[in-house]
N, C-alpha and C positions, 0 to 999 in steps of 0.2 A: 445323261440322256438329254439332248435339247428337245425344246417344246415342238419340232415338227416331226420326232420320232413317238416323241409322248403323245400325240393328236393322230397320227397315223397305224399306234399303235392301239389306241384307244377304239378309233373305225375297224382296224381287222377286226377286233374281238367284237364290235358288233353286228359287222357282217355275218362271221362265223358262225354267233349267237342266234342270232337273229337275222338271218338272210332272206335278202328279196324272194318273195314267190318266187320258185322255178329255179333257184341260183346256188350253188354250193361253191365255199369259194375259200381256198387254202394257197400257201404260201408257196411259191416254186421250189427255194432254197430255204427252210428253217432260220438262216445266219440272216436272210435280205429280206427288208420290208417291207422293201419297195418295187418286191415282183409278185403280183399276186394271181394263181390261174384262177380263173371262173370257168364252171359249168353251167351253160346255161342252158336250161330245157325251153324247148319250143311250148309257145304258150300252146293251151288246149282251145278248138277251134280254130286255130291259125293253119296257114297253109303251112308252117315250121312242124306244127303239132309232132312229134315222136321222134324228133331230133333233138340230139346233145352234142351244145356249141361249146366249141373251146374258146376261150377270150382270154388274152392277156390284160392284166394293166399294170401297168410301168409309171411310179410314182417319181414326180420329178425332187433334185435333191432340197428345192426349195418349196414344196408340198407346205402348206395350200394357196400360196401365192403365187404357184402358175396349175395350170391344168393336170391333172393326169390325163397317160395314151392310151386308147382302150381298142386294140385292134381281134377282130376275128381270127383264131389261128382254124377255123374250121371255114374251107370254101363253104358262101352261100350267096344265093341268087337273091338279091335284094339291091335296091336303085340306091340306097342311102350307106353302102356297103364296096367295099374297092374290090374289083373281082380279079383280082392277083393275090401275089404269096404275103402281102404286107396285112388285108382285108382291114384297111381305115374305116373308119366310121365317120358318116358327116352327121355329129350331132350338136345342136349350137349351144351347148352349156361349156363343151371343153374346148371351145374354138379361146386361146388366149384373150381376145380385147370383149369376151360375153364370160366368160370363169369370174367368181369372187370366194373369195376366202370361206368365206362360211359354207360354203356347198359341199356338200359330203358325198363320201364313193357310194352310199346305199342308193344315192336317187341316181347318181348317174348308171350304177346298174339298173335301175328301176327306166328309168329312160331308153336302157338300148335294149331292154325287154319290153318296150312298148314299142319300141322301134321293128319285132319282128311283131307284133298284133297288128300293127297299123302301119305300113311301111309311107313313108313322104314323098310322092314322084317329082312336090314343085323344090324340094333340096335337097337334090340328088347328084351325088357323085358318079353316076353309073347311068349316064345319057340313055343308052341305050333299052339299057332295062326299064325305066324309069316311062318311057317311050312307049314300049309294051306292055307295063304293066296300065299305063292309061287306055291305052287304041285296044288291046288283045290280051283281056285279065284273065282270060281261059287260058290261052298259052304262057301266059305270066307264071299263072300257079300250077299249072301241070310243070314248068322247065325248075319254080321253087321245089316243087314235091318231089319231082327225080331227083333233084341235089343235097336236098336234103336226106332222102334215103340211100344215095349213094356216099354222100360225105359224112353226115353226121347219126350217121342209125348206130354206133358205137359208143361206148360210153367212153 
């Protein structure tokens, strides 16, 4: 086993173990360690509040000397979130030339779960939302709240 399976094996089981508030987080495929789904519950108080997000992360083969990809597979309306079938995230720790080695997958989920408390409109992949959610935070989180209960009220 080389030292970047040993390191990423080491992180699942404390994910697992021990996972972020709100976050359940298990392997896609048993055989591959380098596909991991998260569930991630909408924080309490948040305009997300009683949605369960689906999130990929996809561990690169040279983990942790480049990023992991941590994309939403659950549409959600959020400015810091790509509102297509891909749902990137613009979070600046897994951005390549901001990543260093030592950083672990618990904070970067810990991160895109403060990402739905407190969403970022000044870096935001989602102009438009981002836009709305500054000028019209009433229509902001009523058009989060229906998407949320239309997309993510399953488990």
């Amino acid at each position: 086993m080389s030292n970047n399976q040993k390191r990423i094996g080491k992180e699942f089981q404390e994910c697992t173990q021990t996972p972020p508030k709100g976050c359940t987080v298990k392997l896609v495929d048993e055989s591959n360690l380098l596909k991991w789904e998260i569930i991630m519950d909408g924080p309490e108080g948040s305009i997300y509040e009683g949605g369960h997000f689906k999130l990929l992360l996809t561990l690169p083969n040279d983990y942790p000397f480049k990023p992991p990809v941590l994309n939403f597979q659950t549409k959600v309306y959020h400015p810091n979130i790509t509102n297509d079938e891909k749902g990137s995230m613009c979070l600046g720790m897994l951005r390549a030339d901001e990543w260093k080695p030592p950083n672990k997958i618990i904070n970067v989920l810990k991160m895109a779960r403060g990402l739905l408390e407190a969403p970022n409109p000044d870096d935001a992949v989602e102009t438009s939302i981002a836009e709305q959610y500054k000028n019209d935070r009433k229509g902001f989180e009523k058009t989060a709240k229906d998407w949320t209960k239309k997309y993510a009220s399953g488990k």
